[in-house]
C-alpha beads as a LAMMPS data file, in Angstrom:
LAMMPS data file: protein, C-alpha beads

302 atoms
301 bonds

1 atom types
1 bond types

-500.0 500.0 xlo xhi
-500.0 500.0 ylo yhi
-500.0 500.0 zlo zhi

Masses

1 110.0

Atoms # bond

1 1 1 -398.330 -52.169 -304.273
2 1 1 -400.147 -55.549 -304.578
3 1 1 -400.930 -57.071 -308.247
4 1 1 -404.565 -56.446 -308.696
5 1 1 -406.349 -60.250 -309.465
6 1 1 -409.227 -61.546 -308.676
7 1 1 -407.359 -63.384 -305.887
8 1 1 -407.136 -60.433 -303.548
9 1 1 -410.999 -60.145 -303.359
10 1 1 -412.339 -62.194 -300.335
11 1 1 -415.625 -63.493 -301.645
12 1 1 -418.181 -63.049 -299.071
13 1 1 -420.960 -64.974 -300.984
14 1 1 -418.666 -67.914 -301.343
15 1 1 -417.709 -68.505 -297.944
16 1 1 -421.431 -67.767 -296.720
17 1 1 -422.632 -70.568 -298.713
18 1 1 -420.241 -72.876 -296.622
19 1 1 -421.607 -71.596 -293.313
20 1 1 -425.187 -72.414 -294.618
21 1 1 -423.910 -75.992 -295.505
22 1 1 -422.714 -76.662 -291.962
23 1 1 -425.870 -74.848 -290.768
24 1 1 -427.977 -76.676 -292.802
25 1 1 -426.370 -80.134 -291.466
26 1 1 -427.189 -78.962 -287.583
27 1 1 -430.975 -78.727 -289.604
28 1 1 -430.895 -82.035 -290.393
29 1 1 -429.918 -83.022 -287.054
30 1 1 -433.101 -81.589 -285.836
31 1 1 -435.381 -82.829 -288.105
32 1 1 -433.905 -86.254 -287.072
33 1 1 -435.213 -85.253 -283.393
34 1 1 -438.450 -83.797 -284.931
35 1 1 -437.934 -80.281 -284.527
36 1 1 -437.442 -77.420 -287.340
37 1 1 -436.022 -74.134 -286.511
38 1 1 -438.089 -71.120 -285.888
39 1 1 -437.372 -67.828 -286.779
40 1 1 -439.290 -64.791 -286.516
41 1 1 -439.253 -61.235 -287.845
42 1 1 -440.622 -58.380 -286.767
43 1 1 -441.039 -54.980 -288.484
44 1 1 -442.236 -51.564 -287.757
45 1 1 -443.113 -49.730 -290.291
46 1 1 -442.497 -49.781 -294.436
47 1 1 -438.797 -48.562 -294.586
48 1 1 -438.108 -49.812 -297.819
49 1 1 -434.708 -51.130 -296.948
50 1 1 -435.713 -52.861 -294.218
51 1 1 -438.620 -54.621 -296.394
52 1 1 -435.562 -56.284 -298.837
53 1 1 -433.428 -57.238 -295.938
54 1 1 -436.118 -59.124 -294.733
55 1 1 -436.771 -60.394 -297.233
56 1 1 -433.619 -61.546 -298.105
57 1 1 -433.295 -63.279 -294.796
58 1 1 -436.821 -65.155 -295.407
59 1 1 -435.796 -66.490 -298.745
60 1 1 -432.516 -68.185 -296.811
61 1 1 -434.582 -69.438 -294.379
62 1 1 -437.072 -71.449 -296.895
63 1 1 -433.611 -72.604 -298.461
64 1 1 -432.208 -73.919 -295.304
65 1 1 -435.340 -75.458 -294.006
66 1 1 -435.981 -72.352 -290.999
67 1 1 -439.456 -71.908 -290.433
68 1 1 -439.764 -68.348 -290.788
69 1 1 -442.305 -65.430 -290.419
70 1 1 -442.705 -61.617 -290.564
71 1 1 -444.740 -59.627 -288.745
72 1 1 -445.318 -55.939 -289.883
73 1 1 -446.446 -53.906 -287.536
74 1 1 -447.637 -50.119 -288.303
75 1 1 -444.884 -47.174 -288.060
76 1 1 -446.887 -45.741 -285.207
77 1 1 -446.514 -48.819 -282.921
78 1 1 -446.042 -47.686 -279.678
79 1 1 -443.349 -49.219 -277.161
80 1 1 -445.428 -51.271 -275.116
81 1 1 -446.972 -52.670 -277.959
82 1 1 -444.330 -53.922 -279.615
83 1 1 -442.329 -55.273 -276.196
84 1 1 -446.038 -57.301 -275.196
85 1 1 -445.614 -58.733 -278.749
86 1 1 -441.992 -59.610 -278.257
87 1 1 -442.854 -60.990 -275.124
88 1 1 -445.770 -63.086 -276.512
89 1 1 -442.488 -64.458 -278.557
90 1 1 -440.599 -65.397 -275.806
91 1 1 -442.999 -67.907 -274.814
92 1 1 -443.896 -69.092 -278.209
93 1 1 -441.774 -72.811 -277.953
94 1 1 -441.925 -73.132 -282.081
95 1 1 -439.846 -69.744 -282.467
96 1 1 -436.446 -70.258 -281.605
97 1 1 -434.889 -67.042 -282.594
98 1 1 -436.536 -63.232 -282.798
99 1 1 -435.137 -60.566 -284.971
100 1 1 -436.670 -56.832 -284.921
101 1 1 -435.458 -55.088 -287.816
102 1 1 -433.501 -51.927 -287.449
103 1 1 -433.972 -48.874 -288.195
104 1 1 -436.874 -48.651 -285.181
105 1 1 -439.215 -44.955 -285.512
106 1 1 -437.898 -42.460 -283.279
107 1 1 -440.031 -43.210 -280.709
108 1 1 -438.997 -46.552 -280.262
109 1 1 -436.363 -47.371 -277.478
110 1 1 -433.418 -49.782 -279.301
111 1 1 -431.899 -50.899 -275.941
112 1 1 -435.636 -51.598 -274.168
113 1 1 -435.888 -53.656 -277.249
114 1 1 -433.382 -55.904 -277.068
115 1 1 -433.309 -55.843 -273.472
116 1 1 -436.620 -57.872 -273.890
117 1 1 -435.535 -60.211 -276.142
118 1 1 -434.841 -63.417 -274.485
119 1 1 -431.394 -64.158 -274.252
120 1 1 -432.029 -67.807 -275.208
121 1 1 -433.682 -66.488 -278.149
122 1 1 -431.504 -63.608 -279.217
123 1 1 -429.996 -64.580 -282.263
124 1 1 -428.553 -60.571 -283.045
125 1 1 -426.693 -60.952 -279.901
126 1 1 -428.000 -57.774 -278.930
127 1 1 -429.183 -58.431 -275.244
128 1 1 -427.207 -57.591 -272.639
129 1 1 -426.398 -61.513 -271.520
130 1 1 -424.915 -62.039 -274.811
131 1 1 -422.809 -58.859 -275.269
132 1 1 -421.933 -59.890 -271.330
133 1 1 -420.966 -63.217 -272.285
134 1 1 -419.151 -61.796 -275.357
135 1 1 -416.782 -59.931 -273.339
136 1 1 -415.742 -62.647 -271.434
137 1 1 -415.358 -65.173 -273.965
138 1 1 -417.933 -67.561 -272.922
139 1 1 -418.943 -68.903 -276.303
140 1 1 -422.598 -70.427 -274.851
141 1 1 -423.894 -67.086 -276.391
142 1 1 -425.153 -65.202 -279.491
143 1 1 -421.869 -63.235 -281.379
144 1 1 -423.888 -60.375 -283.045
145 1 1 -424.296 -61.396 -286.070
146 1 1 -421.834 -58.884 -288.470
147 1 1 -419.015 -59.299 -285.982
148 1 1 -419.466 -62.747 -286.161
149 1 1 -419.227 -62.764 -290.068
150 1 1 -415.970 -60.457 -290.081
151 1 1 -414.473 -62.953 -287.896
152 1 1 -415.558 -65.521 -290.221
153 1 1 -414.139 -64.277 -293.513
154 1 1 -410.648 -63.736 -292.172
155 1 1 -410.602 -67.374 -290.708
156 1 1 -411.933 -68.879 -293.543
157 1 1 -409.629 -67.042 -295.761
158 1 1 -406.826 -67.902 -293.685
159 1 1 -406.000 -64.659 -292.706
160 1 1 -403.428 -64.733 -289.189
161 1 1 -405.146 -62.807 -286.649
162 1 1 -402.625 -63.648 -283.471
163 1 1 -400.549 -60.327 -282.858
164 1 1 -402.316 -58.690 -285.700
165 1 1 -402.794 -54.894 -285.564
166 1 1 -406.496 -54.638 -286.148
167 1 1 -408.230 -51.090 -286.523
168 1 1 -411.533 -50.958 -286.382
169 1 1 -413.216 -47.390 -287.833
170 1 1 -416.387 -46.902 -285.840
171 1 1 -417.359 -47.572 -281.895
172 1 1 -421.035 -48.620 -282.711
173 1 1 -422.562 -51.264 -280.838
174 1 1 -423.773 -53.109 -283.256
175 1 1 -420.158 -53.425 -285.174
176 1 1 -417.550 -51.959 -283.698
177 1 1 -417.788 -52.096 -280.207
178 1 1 -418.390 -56.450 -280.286
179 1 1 -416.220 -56.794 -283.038
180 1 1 -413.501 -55.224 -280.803
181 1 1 -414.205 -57.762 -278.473
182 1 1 -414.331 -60.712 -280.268
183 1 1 -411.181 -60.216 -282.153
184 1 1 -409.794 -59.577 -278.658
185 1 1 -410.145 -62.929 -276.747
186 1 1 -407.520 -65.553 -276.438
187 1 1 -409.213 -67.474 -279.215
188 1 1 -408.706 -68.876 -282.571
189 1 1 -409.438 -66.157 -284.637
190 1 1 -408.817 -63.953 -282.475
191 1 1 -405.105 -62.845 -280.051
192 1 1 -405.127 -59.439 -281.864
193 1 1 -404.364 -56.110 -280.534
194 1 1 -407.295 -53.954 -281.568
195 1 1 -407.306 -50.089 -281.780
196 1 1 -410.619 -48.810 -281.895
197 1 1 -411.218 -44.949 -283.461
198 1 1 -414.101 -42.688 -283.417
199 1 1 -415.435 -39.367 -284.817
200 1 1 -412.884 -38.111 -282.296
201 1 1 -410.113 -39.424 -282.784
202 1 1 -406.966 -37.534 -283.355
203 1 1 -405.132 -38.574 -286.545
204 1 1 -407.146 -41.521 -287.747
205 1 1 -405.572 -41.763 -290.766
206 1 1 -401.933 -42.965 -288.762
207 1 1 -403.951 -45.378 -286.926
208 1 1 -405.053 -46.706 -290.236
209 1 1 -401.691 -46.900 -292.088
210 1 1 -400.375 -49.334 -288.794
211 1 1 -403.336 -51.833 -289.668
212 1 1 -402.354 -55.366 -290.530
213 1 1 -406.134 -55.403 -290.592
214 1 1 -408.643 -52.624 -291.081
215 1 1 -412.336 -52.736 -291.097
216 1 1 -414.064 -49.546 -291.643
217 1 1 -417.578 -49.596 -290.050
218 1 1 -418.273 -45.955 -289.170
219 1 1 -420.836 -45.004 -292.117
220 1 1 -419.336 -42.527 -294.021
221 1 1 -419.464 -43.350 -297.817
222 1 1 -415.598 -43.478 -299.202
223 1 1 -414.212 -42.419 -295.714
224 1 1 -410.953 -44.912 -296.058
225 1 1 -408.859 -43.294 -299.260
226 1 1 -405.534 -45.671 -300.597
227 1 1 -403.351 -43.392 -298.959
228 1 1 -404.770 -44.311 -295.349
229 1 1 -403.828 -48.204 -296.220
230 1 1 -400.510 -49.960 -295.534
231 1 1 -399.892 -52.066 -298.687
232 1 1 -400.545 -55.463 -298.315
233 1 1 -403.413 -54.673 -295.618
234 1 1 -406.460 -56.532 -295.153
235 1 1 -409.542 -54.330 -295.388
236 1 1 -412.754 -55.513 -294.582
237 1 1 -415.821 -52.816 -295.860
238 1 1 -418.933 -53.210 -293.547
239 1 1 -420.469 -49.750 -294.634
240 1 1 -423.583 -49.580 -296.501
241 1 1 -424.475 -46.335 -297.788
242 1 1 -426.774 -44.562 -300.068
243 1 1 -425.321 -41.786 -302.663
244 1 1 -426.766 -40.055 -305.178
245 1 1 -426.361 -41.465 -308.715
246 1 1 -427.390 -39.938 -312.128
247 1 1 -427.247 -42.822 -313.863
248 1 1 -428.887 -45.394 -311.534
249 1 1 -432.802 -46.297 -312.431
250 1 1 -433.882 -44.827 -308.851
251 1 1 -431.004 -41.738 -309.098
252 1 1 -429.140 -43.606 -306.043
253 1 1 -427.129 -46.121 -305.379
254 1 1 -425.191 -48.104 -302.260
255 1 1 -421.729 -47.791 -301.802
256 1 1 -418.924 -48.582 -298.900
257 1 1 -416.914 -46.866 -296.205
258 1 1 -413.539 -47.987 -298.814
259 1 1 -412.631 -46.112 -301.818
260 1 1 -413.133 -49.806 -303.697
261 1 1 -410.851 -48.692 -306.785
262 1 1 -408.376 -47.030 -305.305
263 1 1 -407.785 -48.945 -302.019
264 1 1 -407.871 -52.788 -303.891
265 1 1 -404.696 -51.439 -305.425
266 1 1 -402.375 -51.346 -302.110
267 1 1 -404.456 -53.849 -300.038
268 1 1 -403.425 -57.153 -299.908
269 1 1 -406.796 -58.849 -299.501
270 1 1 -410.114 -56.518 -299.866
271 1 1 -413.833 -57.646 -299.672
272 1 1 -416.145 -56.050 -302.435
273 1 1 -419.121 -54.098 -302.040
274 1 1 -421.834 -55.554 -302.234
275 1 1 -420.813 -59.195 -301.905
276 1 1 -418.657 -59.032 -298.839
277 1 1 -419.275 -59.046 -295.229
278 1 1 -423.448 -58.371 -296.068
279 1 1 -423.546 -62.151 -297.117
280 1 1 -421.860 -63.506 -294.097
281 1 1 -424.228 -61.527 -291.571
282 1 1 -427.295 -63.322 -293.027
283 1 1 -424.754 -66.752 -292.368
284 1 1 -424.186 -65.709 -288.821
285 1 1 -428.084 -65.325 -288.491
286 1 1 -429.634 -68.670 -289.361
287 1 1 -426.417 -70.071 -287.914
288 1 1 -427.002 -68.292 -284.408
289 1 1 -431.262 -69.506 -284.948
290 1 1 -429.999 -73.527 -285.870
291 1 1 -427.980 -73.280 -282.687
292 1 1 -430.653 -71.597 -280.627
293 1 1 -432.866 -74.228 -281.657
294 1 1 -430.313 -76.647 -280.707
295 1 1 -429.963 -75.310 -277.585
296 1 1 -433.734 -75.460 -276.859
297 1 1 -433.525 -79.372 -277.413
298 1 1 -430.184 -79.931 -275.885
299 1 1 -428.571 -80.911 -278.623
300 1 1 -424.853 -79.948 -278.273
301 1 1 -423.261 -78.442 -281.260
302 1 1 -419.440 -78.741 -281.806

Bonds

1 1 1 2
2 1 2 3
3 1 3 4
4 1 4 5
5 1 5 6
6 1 6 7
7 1 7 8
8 1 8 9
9 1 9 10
10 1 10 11
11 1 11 12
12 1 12 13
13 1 13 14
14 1 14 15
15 1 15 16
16 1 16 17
17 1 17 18
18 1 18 19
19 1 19 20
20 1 20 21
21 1 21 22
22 1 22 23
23 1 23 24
24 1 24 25
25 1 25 26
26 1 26 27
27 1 27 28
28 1 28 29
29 1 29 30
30 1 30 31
31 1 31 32
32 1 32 33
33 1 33 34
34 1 34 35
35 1 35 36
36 1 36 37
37 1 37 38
38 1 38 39
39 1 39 40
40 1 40 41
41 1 41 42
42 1 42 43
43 1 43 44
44 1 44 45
45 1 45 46
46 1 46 47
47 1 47 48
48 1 48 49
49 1 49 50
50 1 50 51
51 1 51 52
52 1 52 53
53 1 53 54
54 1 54 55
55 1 55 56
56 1 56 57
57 1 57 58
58 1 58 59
59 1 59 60
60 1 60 61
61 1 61 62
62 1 62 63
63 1 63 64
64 1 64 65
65 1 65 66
66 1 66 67
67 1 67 68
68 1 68 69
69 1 69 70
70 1 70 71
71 1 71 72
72 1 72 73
73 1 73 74
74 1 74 75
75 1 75 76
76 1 76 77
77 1 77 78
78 1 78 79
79 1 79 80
80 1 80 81
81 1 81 82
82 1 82 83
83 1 83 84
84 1 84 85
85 1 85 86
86 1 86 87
87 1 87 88
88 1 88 89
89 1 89 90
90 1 90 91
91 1 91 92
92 1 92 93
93 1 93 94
94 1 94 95
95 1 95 96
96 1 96 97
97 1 97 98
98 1 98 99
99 1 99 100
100 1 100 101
101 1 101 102
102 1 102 103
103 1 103 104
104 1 104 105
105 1 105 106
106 1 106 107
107 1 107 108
108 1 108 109
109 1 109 110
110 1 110 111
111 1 111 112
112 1 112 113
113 1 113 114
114 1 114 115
115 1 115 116
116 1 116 117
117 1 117 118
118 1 118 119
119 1 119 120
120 1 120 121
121 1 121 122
122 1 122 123
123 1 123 124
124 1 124 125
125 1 125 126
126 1 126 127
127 1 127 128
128 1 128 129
129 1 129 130
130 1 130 131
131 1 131 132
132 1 132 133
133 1 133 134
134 1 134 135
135 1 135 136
136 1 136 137
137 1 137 138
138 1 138 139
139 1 139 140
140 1 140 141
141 1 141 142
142 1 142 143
143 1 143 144
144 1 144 145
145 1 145 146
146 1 146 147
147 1 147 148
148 1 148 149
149 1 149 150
150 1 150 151
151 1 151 152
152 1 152 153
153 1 153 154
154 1 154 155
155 1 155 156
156 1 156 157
157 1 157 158
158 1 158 159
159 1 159 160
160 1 160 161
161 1 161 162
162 1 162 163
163 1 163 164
164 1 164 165
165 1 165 166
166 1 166 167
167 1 167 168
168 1 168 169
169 1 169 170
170 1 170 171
171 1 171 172
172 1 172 173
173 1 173 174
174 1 174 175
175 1 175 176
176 1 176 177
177 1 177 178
178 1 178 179
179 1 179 180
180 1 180 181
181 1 181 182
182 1 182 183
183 1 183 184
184 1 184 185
185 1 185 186
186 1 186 187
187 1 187 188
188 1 188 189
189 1 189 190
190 1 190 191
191 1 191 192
192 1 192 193
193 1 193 194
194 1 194 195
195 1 195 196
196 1 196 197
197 1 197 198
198 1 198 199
199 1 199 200
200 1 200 201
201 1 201 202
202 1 202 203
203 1 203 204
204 1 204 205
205 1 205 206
206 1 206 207
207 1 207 208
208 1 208 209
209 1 209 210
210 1 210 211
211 1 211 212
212 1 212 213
213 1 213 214
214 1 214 215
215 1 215 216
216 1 216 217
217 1 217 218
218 1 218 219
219 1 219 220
220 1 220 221
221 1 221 222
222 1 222 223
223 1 223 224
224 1 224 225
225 1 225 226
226 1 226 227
227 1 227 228
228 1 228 229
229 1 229 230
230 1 230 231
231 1 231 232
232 1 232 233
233 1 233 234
234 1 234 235
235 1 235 236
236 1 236 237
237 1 237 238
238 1 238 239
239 1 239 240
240 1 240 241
241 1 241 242
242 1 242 243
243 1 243 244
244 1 244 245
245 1 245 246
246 1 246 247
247 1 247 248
248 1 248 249
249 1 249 250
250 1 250 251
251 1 251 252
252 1 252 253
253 1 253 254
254 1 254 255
255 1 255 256
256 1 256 257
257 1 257 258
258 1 258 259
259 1 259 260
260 1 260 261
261 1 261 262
262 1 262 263
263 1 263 264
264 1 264 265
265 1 265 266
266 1 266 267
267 1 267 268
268 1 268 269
269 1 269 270
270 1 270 271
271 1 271 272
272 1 272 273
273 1 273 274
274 1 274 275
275 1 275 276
276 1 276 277
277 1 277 278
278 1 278 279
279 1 279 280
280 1 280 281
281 1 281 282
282 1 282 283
283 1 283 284
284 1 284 285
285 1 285 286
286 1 286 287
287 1 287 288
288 1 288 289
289 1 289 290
290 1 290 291
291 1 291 292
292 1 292 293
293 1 293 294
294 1 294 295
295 1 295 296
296 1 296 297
297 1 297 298
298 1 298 299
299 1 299 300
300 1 300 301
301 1 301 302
């Protein structure tokens, strides 16, 4: 086993702030050709999660000098209501990038959603185009935005990817699938050979004892025990969820797909939860909207 220190946490909010440095310098570069970033949020219905994400993301913005703005629209929105709107966005030329905050109501199509999204403006990387362009490693678009941030945290930390074994727990498309992908070009930060498990898969917890690197994304609150990790592992935690706790003021409280406690003993580098990889998908976010807006103007950004 490891020696437990504060070294072998990998500090999410730390190495977010120097994304929003750079991001803010591509900001200045825009002012200088009189034109501020433009980001706006839209939101159906009062999920109260979804209210302090946004949130969240709006206070960043006034920090980094994004315009931003929210638009709440009632949980009983229907579809073509809320596509019209997004398409009124398309063709706004002051909003640069459009985010609609998941979860969606029921009734609510995800994938017509994004689908409508201009590409040029789809700073998730949600569309189609940009998942398309993802997969073939043309980096002209939009890495969704948590993927992005993973890949971030183990470059920044210095973290060898090339020939890595990488397992990633969960085949979502908003984590797992891209994140697959990404870690799989013939990139920098990237080269590795990626196993990707499932609900289904047969013996997960081998799979996870191989991994140089494991991030556990499926949802499942404490799913990855210490005795699932190879000492010395990476493991990056992108879960978020809600358990019940006594002793909490609102009898809840939000924990990770890693057993924290137990697994920061054997791994050799572990992000916390909170403060990990939630920090660097806000990064990826205004950094993704300061290059869309870039784009827009023609401004090329190293």
């Amino acid at each position: 086993m490891t020696t437990v220190t504060a070294d072998n946490l990998i500090d999410g909010r730390a190495i977010a702030e120097e994304i929003h440095q750079e991001t803010r310098q591509i900001i200045t570069r825009l002012y200088d050709n009189g034109l501020q970033p433009g980001l706006a949020f839209i939101r159906v219905g009062e999920d109260p999660a979804s209210k302090v994400y946004v949130g969240m993301k709006e206070k960043t913005c006034t920090r980094l000098g994004i315009r931003s703005r929210t638009e709440v629209l009632p949980e009983a929105t229907e579809q073509k209501d809320l596509l019209r709107r997004i398409a009124e966005l398309n063709a706004d030329p002051t909003v640069h990038g459009i985010l609609v905050q998941a979860p969606l109501p029921a009734h609510i199509d995800s994938a017509a959603v994004f689908n409508t999204i201009s590409p040029g403006k789809d700073v998730d990387g949600f569309h189609p185009v940009n998942m398309g362009k993802l997969l073939l490693g043309d980096p002209s678009g939009f890495v969704p935005c948590t993927p992005a941030g993973v890949q971030q945290l183990l470059l920044r930390t210095g973290i060898a990817t090339a020939g890595a074994e990488v397992v990633v727990l969960g085949r979502g498309n908003i984590v797992g699938k891209p994140l697959a992908a990404l870690l799989l070009q013939k990139a920098r930060g990237a080269d590795a050979t990626v196993t990707l498990c499932h609900s289904r898969t047969r013996h997960i917890a081998e799979h996870c004892r191989r991994a140089d690197i494991l991030v556990a994304a499926m949802g499942v609150a404490h799913f990855v025990k210490a005795d699932m990790v190879k000492p010395g592992a990476i493991v990056i935690d992108v879960g978020v969820n809600r358990v019940a706790d006594a002793a909490a003021p609102n009898g809840s409280k939000l924990v990770g797909d890693v057993d924290f406690d137990a697994v920061r003993l054997v791994a050799g580098r572990i992000t916390p939860n909170p403060g990990g990889v939630g920090p660097m998908t806000i990064a990826m976010l205004l950094s993704n909207t300061a290059r869309a807006a870039a784009q827009a103007l023609g401004i090329k950004i190293d």
